[in-house]
PDB file of N, CA, C and O in Angstrom:
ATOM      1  N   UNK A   1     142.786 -18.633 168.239  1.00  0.00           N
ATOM      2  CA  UNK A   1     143.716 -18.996 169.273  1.00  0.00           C
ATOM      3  C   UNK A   1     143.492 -20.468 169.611  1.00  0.00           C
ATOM      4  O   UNK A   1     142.424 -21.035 169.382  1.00  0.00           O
ATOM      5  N   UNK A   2     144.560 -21.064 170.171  1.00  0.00           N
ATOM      6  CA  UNK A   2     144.360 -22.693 170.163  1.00  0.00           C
ATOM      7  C   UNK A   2     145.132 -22.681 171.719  1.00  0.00           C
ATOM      8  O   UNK A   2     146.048 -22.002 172.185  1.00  0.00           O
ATOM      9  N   UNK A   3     144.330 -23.717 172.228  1.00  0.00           N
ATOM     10  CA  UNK A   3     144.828 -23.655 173.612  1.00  0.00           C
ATOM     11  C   UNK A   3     144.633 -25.443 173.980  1.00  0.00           C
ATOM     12  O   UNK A   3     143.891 -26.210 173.365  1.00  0.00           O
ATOM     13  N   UNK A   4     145.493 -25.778 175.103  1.00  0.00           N
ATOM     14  CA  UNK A   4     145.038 -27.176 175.951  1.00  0.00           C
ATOM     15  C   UNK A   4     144.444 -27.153 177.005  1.00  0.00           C
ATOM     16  O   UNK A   4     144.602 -26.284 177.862  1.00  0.00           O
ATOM     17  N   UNK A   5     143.522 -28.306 177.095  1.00  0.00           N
ATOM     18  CA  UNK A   5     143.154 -28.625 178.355  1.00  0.00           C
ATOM     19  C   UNK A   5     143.715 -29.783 178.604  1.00  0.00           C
ATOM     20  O   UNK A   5     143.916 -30.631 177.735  1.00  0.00           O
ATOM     21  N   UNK A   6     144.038 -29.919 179.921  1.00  0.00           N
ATOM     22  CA  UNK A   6     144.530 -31.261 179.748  1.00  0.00           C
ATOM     23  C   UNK A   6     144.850 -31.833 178.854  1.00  0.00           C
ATOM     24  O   UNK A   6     145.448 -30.919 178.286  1.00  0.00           O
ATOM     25  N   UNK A   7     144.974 -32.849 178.064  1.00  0.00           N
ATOM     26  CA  UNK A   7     145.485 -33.377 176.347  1.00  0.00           C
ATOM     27  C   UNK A   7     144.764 -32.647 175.434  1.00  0.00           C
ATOM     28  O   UNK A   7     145.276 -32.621 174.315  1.00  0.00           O
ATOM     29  N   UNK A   8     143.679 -32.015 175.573  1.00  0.00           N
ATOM     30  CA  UNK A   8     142.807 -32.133 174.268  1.00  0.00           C
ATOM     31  C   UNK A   8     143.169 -30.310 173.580  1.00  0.00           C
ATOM     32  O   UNK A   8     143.035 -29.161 174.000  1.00  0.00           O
ATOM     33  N   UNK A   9     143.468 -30.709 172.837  1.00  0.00           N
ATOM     34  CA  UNK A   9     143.335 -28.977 171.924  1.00  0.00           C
ATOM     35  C   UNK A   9     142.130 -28.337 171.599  1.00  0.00           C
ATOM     36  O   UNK A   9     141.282 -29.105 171.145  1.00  0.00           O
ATOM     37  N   UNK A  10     141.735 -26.931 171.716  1.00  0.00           N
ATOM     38  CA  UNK A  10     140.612 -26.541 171.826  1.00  0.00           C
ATOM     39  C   UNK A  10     140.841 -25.181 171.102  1.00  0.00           C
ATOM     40  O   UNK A  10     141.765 -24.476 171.508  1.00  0.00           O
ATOM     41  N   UNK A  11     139.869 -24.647 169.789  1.00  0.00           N
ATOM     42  CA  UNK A  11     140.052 -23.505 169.195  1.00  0.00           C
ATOM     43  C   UNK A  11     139.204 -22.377 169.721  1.00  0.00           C
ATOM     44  O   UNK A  11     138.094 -22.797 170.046  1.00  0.00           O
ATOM     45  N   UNK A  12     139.347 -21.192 169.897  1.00  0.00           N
ATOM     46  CA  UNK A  12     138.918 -20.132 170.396  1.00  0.00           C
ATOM     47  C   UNK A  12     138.900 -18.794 169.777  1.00  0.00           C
ATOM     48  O   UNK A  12     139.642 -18.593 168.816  1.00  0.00           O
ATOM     49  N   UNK A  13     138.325 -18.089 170.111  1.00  0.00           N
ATOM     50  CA  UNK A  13     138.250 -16.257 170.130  1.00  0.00           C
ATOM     51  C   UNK A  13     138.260 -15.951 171.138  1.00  0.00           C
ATOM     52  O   UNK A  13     137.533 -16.281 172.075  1.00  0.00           O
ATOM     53  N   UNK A  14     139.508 -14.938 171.055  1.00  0.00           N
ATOM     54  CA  UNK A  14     139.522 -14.532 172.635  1.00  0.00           C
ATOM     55  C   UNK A  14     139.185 -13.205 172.224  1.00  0.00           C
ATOM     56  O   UNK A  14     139.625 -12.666 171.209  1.00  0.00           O
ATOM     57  N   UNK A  15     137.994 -12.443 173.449  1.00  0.00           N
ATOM     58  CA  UNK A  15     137.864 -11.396 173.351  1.00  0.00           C
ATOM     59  C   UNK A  15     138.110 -10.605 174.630  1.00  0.00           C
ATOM     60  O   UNK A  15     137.238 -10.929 175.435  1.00  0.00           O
ATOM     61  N   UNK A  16     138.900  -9.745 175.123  1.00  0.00           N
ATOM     62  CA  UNK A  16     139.169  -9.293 176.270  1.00  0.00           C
ATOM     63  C   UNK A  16     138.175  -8.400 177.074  1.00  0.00           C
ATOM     64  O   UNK A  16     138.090  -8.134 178.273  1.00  0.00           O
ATOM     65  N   UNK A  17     137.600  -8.111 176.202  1.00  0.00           N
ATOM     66  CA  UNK A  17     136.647  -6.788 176.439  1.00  0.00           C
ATOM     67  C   UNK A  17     135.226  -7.247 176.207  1.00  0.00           C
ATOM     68  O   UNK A  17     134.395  -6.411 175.851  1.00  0.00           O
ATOM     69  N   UNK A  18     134.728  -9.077 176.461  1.00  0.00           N
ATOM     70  CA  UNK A  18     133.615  -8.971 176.848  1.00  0.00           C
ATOM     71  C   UNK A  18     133.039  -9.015 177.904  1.00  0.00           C
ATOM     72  O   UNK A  18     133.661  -8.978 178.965  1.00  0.00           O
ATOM     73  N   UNK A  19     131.342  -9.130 177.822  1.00  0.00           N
ATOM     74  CA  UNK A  19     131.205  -9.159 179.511  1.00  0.00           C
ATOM     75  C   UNK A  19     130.919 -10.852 179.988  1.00  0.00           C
ATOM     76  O   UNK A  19     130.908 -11.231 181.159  1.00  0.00           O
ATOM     77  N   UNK A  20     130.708 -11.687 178.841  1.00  0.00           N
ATOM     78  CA  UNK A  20     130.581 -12.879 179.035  1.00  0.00           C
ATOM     79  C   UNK A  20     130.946 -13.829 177.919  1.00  0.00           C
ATOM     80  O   UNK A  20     131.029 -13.566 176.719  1.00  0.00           O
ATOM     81  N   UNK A  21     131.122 -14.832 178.452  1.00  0.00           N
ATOM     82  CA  UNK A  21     131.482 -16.081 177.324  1.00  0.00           C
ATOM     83  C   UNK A  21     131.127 -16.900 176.924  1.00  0.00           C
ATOM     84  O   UNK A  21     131.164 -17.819 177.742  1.00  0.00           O
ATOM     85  N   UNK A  22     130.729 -17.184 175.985  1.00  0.00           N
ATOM     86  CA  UNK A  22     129.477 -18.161 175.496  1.00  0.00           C
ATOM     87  C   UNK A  22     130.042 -19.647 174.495  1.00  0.00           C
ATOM     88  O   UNK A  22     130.631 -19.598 173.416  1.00  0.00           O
ATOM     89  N   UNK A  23     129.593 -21.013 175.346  1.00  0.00           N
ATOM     90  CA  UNK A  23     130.395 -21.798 174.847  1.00  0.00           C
ATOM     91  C   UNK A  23     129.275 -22.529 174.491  1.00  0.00           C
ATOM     92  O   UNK A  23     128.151 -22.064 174.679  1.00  0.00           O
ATOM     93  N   UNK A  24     129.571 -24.361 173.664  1.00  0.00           N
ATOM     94  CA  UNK A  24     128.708 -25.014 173.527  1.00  0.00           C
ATOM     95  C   UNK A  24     127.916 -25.711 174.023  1.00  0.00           C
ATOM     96  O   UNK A  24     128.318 -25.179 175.058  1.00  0.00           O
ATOM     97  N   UNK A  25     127.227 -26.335 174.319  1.00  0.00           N
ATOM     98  CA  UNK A  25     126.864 -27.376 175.417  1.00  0.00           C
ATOM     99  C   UNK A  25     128.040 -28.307 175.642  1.00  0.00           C
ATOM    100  O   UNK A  25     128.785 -28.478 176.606  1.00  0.00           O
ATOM    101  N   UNK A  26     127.930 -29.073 173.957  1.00  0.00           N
ATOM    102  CA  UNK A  26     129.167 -30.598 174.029  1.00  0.00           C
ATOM    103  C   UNK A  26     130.266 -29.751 174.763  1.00  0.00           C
ATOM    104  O   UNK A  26     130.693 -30.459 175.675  1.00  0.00           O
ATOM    105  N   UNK A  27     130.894 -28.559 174.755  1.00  0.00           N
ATOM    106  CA  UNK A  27     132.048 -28.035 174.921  1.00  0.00           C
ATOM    107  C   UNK A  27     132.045 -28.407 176.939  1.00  0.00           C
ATOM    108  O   UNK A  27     132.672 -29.164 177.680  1.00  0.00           O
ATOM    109  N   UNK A  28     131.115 -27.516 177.085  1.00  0.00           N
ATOM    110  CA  UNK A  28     131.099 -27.101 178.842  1.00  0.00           C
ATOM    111  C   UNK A  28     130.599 -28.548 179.276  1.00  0.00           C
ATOM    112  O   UNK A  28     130.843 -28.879 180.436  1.00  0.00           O
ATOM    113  N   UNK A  29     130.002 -29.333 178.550  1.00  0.00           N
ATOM    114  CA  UNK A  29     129.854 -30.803 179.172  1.00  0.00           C
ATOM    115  C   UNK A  29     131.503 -31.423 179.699  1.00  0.00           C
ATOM    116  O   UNK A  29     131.896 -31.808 180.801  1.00  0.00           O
ATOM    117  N   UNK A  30     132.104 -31.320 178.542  1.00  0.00           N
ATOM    118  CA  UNK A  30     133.310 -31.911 178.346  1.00  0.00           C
ATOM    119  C   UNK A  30     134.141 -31.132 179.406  1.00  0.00           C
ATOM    120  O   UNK A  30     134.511 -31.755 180.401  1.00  0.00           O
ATOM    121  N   UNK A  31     134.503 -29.652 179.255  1.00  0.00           N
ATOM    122  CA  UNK A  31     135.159 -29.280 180.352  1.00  0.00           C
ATOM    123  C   UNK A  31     134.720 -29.357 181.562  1.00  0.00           C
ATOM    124  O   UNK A  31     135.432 -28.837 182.421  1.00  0.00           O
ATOM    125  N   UNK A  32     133.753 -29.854 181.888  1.00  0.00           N
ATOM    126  CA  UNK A  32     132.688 -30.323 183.410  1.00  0.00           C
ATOM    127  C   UNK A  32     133.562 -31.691 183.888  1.00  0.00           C
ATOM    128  O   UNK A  32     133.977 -32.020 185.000  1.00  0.00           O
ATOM    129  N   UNK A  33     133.646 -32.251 182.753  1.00  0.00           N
ATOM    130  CA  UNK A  33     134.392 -33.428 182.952  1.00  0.00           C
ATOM    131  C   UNK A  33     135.335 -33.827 183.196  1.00  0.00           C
ATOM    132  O   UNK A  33     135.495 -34.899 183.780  1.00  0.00           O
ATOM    133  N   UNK A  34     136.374 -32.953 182.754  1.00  0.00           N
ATOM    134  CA  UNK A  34     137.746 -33.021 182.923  1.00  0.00           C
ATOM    135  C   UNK A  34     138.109 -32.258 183.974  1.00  0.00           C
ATOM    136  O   UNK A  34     139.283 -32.067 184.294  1.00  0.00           O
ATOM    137  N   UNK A  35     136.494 -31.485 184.932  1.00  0.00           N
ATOM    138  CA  UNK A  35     136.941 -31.115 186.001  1.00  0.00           C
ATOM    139  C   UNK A  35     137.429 -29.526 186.012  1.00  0.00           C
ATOM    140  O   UNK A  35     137.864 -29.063 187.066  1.00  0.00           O
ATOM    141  N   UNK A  36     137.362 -28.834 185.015  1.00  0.00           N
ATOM    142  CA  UNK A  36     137.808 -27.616 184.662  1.00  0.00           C
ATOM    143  C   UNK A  36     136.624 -27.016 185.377  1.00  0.00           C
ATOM    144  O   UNK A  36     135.462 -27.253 185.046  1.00  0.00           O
ATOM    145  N   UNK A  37     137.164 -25.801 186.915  1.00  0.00           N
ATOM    146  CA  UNK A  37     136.484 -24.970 187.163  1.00  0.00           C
ATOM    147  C   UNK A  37     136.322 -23.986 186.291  1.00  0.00           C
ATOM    148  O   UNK A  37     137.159 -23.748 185.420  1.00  0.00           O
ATOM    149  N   UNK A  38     135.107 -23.246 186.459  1.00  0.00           N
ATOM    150  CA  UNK A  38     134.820 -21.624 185.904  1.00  0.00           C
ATOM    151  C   UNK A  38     133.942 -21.724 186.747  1.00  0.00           C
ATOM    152  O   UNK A  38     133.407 -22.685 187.300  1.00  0.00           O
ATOM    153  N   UNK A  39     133.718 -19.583 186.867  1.00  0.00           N
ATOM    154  CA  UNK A  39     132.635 -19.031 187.029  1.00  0.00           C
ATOM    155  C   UNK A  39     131.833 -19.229 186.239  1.00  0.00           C
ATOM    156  O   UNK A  39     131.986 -19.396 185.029  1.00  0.00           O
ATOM    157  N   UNK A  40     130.204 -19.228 187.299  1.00  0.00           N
ATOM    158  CA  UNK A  40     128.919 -19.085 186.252  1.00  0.00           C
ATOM    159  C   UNK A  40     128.369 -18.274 186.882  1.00  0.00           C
ATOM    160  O   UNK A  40     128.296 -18.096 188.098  1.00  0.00           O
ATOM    161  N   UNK A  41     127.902 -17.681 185.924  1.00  0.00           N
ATOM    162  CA  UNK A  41     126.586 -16.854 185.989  1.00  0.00           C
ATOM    163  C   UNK A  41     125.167 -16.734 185.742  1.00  0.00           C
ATOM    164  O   UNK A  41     124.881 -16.493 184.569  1.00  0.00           O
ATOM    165  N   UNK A  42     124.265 -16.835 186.508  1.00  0.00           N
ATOM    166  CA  UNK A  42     122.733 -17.089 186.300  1.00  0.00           C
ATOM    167  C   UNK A  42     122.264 -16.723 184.778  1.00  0.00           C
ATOM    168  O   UNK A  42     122.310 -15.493 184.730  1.00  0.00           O
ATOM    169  N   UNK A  43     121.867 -17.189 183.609  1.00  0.00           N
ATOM    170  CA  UNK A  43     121.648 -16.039 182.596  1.00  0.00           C
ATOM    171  C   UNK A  43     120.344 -16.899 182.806  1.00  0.00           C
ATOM    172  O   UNK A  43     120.276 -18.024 183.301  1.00  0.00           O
ATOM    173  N   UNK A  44     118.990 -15.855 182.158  1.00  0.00           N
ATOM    174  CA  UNK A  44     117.785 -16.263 181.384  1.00  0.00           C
ATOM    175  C   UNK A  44     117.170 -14.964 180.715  1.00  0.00           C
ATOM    176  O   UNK A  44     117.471 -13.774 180.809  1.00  0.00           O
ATOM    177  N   UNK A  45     116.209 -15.632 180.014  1.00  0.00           N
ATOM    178  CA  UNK A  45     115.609 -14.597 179.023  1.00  0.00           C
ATOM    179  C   UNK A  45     116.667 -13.385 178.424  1.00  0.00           C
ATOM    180  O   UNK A  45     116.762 -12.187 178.693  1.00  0.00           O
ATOM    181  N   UNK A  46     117.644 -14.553 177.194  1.00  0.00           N
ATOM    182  CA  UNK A  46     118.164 -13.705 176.328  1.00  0.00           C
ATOM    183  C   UNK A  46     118.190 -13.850 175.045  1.00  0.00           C
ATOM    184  O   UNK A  46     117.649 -14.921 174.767  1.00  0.00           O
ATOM    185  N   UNK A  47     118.571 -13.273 174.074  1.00  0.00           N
ATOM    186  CA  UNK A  47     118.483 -13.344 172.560  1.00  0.00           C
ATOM    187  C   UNK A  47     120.116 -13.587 172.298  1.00  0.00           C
ATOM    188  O   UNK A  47     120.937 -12.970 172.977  1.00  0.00           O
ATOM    189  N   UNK A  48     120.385 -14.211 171.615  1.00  0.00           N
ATOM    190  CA  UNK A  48     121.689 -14.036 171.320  1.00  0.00           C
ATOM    191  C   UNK A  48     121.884 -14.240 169.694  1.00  0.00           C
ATOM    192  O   UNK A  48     121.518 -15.370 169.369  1.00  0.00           O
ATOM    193  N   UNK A  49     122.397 -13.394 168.503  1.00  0.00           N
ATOM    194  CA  UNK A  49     122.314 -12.637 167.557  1.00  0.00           C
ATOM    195  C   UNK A  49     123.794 -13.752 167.218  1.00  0.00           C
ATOM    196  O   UNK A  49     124.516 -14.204 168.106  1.00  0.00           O
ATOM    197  N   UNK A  50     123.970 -14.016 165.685  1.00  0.00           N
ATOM    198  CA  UNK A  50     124.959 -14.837 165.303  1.00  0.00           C
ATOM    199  C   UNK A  50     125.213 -13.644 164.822  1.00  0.00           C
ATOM    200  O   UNK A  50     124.320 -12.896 164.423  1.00  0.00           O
ATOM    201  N   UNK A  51     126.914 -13.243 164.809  1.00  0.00           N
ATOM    202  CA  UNK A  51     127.615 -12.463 163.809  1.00  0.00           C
ATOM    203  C   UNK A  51     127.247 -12.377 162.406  1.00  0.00           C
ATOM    204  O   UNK A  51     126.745 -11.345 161.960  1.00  0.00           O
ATOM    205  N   UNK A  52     127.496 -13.548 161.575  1.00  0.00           N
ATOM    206  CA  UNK A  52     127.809 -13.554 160.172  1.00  0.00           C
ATOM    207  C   UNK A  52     125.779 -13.261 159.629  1.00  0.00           C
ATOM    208  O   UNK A  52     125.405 -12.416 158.814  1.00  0.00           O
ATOM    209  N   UNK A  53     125.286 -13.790 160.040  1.00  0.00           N
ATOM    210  CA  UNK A  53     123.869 -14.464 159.809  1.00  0.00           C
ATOM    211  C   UNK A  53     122.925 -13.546 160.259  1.00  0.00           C
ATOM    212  O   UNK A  53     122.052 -13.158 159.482  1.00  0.00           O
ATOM    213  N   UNK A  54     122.989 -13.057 161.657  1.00  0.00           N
ATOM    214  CA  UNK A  54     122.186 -11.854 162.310  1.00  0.00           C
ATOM    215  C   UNK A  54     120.493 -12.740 162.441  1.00  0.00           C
ATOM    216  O   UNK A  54     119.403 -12.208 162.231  1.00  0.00           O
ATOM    217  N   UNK A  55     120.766 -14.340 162.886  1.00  0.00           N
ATOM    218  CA  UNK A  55     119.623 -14.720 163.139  1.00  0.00           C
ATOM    219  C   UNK A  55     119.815 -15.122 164.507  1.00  0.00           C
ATOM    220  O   UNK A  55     120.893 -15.472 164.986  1.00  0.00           O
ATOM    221  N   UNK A  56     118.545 -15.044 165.204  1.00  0.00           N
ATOM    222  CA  UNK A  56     118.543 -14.675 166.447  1.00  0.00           C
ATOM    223  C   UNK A  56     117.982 -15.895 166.764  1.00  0.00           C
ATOM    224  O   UNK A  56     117.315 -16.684 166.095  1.00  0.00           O
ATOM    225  N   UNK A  57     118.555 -15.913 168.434  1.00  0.00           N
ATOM    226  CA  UNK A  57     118.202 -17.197 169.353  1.00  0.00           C
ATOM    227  C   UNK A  57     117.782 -16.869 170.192  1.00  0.00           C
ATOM    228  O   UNK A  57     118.483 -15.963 170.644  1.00  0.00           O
ATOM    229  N   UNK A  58     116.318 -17.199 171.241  1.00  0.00           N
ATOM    230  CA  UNK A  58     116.008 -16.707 172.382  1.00  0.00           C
ATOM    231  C   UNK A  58     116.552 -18.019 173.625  1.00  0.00           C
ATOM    232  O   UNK A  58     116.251 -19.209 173.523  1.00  0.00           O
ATOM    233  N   UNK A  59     117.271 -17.507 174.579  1.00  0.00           N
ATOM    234  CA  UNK A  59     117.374 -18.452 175.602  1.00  0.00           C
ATOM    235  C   UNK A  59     116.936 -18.811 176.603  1.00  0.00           C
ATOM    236  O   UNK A  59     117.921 -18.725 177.337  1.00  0.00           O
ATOM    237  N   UNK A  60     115.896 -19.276 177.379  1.00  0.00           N
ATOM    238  CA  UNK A  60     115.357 -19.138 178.452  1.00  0.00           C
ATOM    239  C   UNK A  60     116.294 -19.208 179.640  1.00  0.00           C
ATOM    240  O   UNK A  60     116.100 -18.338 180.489  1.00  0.00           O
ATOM    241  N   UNK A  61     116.934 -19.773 179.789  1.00  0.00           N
ATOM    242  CA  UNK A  61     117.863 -19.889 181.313  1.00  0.00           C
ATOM    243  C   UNK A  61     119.193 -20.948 180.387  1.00  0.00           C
ATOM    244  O   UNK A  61     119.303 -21.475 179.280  1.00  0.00           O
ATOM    245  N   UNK A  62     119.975 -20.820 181.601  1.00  0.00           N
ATOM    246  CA  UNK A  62     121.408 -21.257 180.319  1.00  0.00           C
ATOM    247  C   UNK A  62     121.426 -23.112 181.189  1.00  0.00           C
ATOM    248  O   UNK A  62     120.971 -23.400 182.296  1.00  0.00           O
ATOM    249  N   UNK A  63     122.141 -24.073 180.141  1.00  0.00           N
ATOM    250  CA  UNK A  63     122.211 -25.299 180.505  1.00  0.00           C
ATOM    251  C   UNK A  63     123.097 -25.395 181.798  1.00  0.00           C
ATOM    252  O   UNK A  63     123.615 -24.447 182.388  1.00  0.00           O
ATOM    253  N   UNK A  64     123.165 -26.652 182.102  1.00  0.00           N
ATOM    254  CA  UNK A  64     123.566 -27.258 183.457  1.00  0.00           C
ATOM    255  C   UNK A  64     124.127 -28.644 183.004  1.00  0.00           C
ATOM    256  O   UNK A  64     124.559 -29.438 183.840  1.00  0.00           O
TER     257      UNK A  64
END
């Protein structure tokens, strides 16, 4: 799915049925910037598992 923010085009997966959304740093820097609210949510101490690869990432607390 391809969507705008303000000028810039941005590619996506939309999934309706998750419980959270997981973006990049450069990404949520950038939409920080342009001022784009969202909800956040506290995360720490998680693993997060790549689809294709099934290699795992541990996260301590999520960026800012």
């Amino acid at each position: 799915m391809k969507f705008l923010i303000g000028w810039h085009q941005y590619s996506a997966v939309l999934d309706t049925g998750c419980e959270a959304s997981i973006l990049s740093q450069q990404l949520y820097n950038e939409l920080k910037l342009n001022a784009v609210e969202s909800f956040e949510l506290p995360t720490q101490n998680l693993v997060l598992v790549e689809e294709f690869s099934r290699k795992a990432h541990k996260v301590r607390k999520k960026y800012s």
